[in-house]
N, CA, C and O atoms as a Tripos MOL2 file, in Angstrom:
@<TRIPOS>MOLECULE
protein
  240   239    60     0     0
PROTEIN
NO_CHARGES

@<TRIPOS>ATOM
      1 N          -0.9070    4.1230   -8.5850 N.3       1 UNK1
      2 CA         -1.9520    3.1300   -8.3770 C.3       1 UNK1
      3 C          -1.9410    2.0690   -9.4660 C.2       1 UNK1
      4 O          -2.2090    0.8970   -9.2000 O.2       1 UNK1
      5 N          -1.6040    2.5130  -10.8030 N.am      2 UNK2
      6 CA         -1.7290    1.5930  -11.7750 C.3       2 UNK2
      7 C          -0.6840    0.2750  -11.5230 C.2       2 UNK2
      8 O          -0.8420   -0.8170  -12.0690 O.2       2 UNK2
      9 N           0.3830    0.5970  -10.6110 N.am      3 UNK3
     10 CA          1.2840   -0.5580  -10.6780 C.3       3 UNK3
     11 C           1.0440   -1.4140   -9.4760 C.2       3 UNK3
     12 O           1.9540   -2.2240   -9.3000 O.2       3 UNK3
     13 N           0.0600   -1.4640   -8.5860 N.am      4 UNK4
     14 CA         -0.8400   -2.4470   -7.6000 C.3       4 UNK4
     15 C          -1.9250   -2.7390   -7.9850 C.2       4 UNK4
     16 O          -2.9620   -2.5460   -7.3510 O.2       4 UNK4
     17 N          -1.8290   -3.2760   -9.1470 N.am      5 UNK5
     18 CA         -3.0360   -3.9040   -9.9780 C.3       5 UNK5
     19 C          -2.8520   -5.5790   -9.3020 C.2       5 UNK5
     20 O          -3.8020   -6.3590   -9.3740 O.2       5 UNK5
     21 N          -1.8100   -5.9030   -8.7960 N.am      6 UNK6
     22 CA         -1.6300   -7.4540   -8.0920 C.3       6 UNK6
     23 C          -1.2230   -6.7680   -6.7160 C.2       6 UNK6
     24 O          -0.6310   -5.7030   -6.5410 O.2       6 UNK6
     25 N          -1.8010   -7.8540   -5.6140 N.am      7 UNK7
     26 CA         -1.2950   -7.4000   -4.2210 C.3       7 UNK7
     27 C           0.1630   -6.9580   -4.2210 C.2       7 UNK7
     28 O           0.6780   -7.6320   -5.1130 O.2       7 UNK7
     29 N           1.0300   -6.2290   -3.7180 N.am      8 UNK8
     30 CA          2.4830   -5.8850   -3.4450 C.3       8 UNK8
     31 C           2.4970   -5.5290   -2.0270 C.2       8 UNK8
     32 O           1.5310   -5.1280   -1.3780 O.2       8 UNK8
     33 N           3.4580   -5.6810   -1.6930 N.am      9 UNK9
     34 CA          3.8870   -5.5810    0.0820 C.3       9 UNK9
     35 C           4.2480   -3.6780    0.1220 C.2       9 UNK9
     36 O           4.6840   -3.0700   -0.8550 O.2       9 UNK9
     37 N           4.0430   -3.2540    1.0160 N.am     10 UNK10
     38 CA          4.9630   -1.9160    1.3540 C.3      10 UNK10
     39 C           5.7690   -1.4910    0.9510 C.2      10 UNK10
     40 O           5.9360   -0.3640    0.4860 O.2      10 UNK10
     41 N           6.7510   -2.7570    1.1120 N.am     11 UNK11
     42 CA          8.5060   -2.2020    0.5440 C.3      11 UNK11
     43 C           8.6890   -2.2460   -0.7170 C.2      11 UNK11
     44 O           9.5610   -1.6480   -1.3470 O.2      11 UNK11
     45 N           7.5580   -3.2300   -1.2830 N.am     12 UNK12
     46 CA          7.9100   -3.5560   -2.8860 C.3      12 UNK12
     47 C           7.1640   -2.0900   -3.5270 C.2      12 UNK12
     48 O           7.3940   -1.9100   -4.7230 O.2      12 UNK12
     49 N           6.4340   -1.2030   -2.9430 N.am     13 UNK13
     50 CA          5.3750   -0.0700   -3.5730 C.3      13 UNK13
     51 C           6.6350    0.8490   -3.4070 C.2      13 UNK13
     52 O           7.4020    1.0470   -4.3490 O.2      13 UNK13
     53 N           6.7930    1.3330   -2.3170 N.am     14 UNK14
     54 CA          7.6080    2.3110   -1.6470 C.3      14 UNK14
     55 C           9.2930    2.2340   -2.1470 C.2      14 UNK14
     56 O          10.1430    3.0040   -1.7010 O.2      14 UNK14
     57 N           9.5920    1.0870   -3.2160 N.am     15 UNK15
     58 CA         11.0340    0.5330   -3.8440 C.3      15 UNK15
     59 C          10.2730    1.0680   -4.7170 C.2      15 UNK15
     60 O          10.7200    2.2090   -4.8380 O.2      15 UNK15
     61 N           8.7860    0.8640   -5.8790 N.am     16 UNK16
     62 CA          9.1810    1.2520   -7.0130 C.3      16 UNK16
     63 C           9.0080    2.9960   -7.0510 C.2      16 UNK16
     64 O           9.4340    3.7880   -7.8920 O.2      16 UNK16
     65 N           8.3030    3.2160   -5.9410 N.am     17 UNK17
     66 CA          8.0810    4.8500   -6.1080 C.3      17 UNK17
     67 C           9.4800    5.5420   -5.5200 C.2      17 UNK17
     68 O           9.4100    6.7410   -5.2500 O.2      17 UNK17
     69 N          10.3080    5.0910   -5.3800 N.am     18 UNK18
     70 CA         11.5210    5.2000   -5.0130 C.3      18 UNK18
     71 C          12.3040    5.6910   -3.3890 C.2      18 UNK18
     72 O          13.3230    6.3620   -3.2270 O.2      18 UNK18
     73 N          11.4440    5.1080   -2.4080 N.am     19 UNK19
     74 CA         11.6810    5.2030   -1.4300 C.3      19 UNK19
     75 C          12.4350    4.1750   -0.5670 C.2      19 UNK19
     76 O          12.3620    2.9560   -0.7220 O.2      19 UNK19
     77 N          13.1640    4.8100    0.3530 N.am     20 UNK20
     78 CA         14.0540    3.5810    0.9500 C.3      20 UNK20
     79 C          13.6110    3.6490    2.3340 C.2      20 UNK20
     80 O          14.0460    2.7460    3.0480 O.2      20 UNK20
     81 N          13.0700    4.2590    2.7220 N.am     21 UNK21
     82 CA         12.3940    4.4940    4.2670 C.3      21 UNK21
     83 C          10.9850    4.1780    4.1360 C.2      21 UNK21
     84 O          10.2950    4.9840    3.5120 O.2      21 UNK21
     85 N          10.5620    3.3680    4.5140 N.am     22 UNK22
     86 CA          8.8910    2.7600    4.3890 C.3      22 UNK22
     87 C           8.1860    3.5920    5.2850 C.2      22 UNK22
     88 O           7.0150    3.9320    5.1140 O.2      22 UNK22
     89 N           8.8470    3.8980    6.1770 N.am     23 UNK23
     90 CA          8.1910    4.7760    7.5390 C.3      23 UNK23
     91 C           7.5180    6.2000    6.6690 C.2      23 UNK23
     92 O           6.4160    6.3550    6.1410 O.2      23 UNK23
     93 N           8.5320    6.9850    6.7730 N.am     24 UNK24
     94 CA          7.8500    7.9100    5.5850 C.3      24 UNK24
     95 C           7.1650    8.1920    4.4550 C.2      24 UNK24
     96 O           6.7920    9.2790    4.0120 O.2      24 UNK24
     97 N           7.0230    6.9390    3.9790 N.am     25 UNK25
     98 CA          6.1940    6.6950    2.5000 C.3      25 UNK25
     99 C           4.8370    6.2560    3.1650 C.2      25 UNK25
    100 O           3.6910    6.4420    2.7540 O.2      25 UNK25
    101 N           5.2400    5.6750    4.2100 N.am     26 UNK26
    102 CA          3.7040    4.9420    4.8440 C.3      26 UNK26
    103 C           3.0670    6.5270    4.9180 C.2      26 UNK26
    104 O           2.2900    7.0000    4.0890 O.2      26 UNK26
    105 N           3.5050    7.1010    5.9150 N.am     27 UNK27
    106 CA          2.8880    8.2430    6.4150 C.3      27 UNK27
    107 C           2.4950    9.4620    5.3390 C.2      27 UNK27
    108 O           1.5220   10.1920    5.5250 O.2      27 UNK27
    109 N           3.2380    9.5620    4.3790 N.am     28 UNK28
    110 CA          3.1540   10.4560    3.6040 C.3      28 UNK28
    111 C           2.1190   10.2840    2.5060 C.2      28 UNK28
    112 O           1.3450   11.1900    2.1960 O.2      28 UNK28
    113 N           2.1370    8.7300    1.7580 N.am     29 UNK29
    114 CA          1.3240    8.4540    0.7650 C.3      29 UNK29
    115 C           0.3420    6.9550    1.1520 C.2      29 UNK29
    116 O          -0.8770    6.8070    1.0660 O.2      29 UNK29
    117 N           1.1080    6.2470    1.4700 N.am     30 UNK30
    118 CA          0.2120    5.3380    1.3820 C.3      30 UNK30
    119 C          -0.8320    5.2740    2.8220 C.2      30 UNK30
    120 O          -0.9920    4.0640    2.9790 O.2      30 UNK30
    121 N          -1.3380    5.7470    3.5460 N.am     31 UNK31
    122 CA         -2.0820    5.8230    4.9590 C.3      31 UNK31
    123 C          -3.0730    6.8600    4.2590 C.2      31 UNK31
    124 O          -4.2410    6.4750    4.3140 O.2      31 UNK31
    125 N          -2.8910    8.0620    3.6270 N.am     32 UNK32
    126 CA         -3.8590    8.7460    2.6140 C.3      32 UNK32
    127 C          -4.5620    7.8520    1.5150 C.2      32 UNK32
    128 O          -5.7420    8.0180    1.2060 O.2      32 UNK32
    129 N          -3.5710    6.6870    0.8290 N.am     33 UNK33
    130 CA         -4.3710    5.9620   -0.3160 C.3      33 UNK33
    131 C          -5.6790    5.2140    0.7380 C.2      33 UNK33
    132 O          -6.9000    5.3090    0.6120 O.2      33 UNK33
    133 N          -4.9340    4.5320    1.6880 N.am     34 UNK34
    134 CA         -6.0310    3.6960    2.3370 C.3      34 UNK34
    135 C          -7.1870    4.0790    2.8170 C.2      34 UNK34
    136 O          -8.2720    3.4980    2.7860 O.2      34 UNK34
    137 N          -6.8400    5.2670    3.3400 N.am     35 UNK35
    138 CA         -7.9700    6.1410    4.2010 C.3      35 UNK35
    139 C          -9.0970    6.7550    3.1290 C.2      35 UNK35
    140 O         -10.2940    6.8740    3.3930 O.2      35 UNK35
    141 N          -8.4550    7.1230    1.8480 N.am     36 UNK36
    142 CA         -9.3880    7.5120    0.4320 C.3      36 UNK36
    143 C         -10.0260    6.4150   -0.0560 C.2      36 UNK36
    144 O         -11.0000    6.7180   -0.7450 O.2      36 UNK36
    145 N          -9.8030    5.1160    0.0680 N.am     37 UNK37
    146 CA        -10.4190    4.2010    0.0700 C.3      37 UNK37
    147 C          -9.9320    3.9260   -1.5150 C.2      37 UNK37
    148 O         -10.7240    3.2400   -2.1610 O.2      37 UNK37
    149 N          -8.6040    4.4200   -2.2890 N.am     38 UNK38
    150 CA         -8.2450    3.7810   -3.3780 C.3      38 UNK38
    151 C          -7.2220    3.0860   -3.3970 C.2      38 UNK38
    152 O          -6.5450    3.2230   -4.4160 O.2      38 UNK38
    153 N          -6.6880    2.0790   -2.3200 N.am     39 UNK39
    154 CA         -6.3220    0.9190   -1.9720 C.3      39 UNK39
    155 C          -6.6660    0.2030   -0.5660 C.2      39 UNK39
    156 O          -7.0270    0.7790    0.4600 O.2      39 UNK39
    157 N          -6.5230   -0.8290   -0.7020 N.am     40 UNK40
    158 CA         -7.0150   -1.8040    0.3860 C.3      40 UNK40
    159 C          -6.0830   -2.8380    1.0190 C.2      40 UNK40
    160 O          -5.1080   -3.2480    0.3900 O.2      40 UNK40
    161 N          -6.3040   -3.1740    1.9820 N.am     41 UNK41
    162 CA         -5.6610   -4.4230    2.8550 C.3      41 UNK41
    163 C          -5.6960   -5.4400    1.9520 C.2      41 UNK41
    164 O          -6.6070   -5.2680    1.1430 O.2      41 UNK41
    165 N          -4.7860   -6.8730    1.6890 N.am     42 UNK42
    166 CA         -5.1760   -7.7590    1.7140 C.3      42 UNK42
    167 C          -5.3100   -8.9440    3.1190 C.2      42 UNK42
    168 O          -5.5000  -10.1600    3.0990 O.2      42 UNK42
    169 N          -5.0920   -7.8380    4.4550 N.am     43 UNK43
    170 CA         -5.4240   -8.7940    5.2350 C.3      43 UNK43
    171 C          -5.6780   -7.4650    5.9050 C.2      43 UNK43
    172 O          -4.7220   -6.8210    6.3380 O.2      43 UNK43
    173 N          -6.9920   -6.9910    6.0210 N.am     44 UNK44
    174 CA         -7.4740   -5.9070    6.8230 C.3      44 UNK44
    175 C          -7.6380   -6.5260    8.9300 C.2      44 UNK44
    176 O          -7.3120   -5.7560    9.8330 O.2      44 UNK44
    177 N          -7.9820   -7.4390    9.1020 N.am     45 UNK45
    178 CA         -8.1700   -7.9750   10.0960 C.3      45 UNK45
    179 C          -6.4860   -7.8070   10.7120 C.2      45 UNK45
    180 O          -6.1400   -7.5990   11.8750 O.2      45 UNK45
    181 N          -5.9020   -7.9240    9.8780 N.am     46 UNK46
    182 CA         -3.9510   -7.9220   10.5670 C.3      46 UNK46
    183 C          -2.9990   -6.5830   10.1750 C.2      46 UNK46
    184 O          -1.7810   -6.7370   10.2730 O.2      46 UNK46
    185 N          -3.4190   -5.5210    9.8160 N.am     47 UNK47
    186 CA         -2.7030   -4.3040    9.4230 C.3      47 UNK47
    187 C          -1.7330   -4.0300    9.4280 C.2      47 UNK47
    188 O          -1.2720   -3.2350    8.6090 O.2      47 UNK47
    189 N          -0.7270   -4.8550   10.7990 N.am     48 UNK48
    190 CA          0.2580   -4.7440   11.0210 C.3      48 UNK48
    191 C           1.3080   -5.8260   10.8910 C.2      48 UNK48
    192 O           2.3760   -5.7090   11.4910 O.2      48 UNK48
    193 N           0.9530   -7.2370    9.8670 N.am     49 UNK49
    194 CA          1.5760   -8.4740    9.6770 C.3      49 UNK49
    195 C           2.4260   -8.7480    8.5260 C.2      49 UNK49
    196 O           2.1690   -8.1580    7.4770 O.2      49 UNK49
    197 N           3.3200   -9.4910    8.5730 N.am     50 UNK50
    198 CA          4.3890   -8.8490    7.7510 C.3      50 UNK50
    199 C           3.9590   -9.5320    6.3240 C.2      50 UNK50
    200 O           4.5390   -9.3100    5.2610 O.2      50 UNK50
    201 N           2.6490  -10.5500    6.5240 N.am     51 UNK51
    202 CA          2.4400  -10.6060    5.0970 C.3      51 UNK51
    203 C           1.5880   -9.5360    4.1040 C.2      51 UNK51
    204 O           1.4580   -9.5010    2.8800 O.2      51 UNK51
    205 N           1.0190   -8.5980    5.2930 N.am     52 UNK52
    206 CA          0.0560   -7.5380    4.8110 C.3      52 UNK52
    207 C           0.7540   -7.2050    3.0950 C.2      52 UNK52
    208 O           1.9330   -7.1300    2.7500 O.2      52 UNK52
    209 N          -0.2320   -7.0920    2.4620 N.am     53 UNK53
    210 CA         -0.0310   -6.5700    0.8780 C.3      53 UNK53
    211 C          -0.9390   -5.2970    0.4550 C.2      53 UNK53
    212 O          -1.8610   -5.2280    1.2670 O.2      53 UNK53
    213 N          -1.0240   -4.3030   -0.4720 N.am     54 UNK54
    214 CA         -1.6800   -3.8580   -0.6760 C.3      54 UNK54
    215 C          -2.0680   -3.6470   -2.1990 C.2      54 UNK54
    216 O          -1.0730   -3.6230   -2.9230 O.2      54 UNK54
    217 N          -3.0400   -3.5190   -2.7310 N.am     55 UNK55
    218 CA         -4.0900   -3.4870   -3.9380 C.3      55 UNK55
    219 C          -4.9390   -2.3880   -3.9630 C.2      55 UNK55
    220 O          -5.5780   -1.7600   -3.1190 O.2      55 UNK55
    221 N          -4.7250   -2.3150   -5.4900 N.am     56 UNK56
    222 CA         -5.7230   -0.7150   -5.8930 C.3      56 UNK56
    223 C          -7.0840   -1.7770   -6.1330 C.2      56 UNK56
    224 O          -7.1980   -2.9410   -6.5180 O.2      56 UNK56
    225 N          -8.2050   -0.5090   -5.6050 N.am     57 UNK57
    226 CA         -9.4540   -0.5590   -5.8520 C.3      57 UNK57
    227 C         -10.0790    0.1780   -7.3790 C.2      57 UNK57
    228 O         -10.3770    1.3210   -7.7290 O.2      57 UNK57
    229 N         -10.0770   -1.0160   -7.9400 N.am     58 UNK58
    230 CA        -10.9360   -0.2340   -9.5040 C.3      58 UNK58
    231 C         -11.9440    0.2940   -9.4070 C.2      58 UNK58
    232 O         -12.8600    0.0020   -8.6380 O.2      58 UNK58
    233 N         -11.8760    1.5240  -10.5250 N.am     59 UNK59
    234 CA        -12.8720    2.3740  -10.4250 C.3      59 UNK59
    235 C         -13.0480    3.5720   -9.1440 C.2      59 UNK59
    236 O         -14.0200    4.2790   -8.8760 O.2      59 UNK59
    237 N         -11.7030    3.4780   -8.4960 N.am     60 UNK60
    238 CA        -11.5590    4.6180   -7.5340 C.3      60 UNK60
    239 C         -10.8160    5.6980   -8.1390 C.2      60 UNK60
    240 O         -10.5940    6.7280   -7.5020 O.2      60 UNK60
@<TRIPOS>BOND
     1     1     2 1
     2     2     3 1
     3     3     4 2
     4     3     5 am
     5     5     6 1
     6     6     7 1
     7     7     8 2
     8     7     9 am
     9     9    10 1
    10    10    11 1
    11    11    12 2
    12    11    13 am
    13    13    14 1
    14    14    15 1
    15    15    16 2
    16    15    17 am
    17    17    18 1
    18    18    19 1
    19    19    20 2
    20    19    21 am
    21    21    22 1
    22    22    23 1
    23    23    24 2
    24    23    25 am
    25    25    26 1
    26    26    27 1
    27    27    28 2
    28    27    29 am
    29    29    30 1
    30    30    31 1
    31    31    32 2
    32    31    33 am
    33    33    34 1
    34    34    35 1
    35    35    36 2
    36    35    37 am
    37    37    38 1
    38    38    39 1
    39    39    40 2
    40    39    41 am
    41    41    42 1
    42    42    43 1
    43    43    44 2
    44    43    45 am
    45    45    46 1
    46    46    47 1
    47    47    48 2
    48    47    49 am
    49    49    50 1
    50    50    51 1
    51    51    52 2
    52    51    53 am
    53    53    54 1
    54    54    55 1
    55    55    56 2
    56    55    57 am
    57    57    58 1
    58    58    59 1
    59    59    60 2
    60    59    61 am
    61    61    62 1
    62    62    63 1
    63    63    64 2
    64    63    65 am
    65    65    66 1
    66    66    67 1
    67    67    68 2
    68    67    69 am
    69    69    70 1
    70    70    71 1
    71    71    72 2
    72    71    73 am
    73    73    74 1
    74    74    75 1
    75    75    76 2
    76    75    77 am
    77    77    78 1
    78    78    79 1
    79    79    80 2
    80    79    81 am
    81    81    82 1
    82    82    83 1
    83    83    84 2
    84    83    85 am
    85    85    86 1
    86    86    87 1
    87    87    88 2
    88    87    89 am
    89    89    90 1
    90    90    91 1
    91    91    92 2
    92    91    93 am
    93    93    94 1
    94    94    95 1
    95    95    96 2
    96    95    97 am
    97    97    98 1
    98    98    99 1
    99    99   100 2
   100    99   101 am
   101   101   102 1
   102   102   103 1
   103   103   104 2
   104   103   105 am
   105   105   106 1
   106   106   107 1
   107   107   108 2
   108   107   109 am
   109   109   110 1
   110   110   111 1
   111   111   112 2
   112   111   113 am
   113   113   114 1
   114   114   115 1
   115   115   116 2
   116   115   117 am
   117   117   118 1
   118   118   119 1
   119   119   120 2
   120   119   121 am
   121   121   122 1
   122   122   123 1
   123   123   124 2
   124   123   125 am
   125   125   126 1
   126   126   127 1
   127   127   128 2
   128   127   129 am
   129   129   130 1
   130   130   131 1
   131   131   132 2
   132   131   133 am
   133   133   134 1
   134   134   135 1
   135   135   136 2
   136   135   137 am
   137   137   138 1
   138   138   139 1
   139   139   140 2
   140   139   141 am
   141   141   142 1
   142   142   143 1
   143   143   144 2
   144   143   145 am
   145   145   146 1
   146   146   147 1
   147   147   148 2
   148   147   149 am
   149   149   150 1
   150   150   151 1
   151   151   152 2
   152   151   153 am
   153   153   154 1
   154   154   155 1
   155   155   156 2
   156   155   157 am
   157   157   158 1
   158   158   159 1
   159   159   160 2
   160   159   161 am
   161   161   162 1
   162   162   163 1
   163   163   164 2
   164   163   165 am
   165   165   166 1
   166   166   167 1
   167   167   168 2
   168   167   169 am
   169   169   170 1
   170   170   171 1
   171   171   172 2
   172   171   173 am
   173   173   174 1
   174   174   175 1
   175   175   176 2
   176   175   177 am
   177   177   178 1
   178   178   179 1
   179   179   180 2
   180   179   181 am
   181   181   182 1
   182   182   183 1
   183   183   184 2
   184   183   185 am
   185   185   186 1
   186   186   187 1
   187   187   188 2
   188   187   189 am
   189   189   190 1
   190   190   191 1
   191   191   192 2
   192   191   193 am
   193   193   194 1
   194   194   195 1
   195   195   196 2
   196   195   197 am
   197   197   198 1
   198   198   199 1
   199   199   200 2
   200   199   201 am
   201   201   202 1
   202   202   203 1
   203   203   204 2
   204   203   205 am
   205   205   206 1
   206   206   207 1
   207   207   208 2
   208   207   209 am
   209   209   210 1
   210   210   211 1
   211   211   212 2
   212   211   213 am
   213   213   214 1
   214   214   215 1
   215   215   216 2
   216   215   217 am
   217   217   218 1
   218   218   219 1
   219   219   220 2
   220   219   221 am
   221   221   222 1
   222   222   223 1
   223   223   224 2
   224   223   225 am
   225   225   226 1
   226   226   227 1
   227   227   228 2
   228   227   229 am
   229   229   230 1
   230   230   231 1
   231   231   232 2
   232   231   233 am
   233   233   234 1
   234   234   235 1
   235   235   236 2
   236   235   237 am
   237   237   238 1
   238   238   239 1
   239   239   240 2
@<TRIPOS>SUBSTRUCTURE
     1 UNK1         2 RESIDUE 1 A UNK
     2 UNK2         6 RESIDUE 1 A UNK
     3 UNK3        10 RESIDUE 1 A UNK
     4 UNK4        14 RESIDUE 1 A UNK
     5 UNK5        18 RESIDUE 1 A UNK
     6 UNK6        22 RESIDUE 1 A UNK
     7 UNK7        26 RESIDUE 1 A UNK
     8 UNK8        30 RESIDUE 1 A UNK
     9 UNK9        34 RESIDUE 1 A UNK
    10 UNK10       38 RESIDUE 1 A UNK
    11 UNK11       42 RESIDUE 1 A UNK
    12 UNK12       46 RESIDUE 1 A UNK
    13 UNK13       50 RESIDUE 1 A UNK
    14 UNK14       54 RESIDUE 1 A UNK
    15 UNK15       58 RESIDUE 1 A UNK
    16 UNK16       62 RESIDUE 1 A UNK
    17 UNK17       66 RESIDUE 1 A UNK
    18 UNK18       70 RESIDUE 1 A UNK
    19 UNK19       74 RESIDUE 1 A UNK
    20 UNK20       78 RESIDUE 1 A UNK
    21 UNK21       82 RESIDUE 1 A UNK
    22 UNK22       86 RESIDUE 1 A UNK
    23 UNK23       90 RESIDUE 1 A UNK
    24 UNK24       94 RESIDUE 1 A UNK
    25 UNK25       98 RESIDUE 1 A UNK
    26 UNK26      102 RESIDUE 1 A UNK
    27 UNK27      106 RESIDUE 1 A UNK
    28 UNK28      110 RESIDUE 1 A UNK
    29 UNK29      114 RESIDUE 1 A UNK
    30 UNK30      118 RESIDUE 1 A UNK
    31 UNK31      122 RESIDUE 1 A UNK
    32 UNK32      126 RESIDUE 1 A UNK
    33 UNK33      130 RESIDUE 1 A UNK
    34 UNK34      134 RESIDUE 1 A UNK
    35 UNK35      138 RESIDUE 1 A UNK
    36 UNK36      142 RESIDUE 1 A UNK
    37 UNK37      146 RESIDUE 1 A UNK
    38 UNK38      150 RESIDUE 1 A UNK
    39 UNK39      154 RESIDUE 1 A UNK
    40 UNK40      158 RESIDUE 1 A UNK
    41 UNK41      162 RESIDUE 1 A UNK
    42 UNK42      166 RESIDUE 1 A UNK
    43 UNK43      170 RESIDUE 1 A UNK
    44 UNK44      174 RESIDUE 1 A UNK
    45 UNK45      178 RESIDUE 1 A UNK
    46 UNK46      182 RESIDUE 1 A UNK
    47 UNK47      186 RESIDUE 1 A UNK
    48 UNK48      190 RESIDUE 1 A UNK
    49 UNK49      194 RESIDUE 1 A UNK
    50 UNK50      198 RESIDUE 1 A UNK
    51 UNK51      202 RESIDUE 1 A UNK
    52 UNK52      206 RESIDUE 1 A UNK
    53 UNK53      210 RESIDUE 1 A UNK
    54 UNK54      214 RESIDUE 1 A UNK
    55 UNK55      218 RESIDUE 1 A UNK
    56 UNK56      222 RESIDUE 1 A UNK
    57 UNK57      226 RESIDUE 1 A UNK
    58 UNK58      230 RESIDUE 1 A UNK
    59 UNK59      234 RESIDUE 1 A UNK
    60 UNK60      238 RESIDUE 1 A UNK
């Protein structure tokens, strides 16, 4: 979490945690961060757009 302190895309999270399959990182970690509510959309209205980014929530 500490290293989505600035919006980052999927691939750029899932590259530094060292994944090369986004599919599985989605499902495994990041769909749990979102759903815990200690990261967020930066375009919640579009979930599925390829500019979607995601950001940690401080204090979560």
């Amino acid at each position: 979490l500490a290293f989505c302190v600035e919006p980052l895309s999927k691939a750029e999270i899932a590259e530094h945690c060292g994944y090369k399959n986004t599919k599985n990182f989605t499902q495994k970690y990041l769909r749990p961060l979102l759903d815990s509510g200690m990261l967020k959309m930066t375009l919640p209205d579009k979930p599925k757009s390829k500019n979607q980014k995601y950001i940690a929530i401080k204090g979560k």
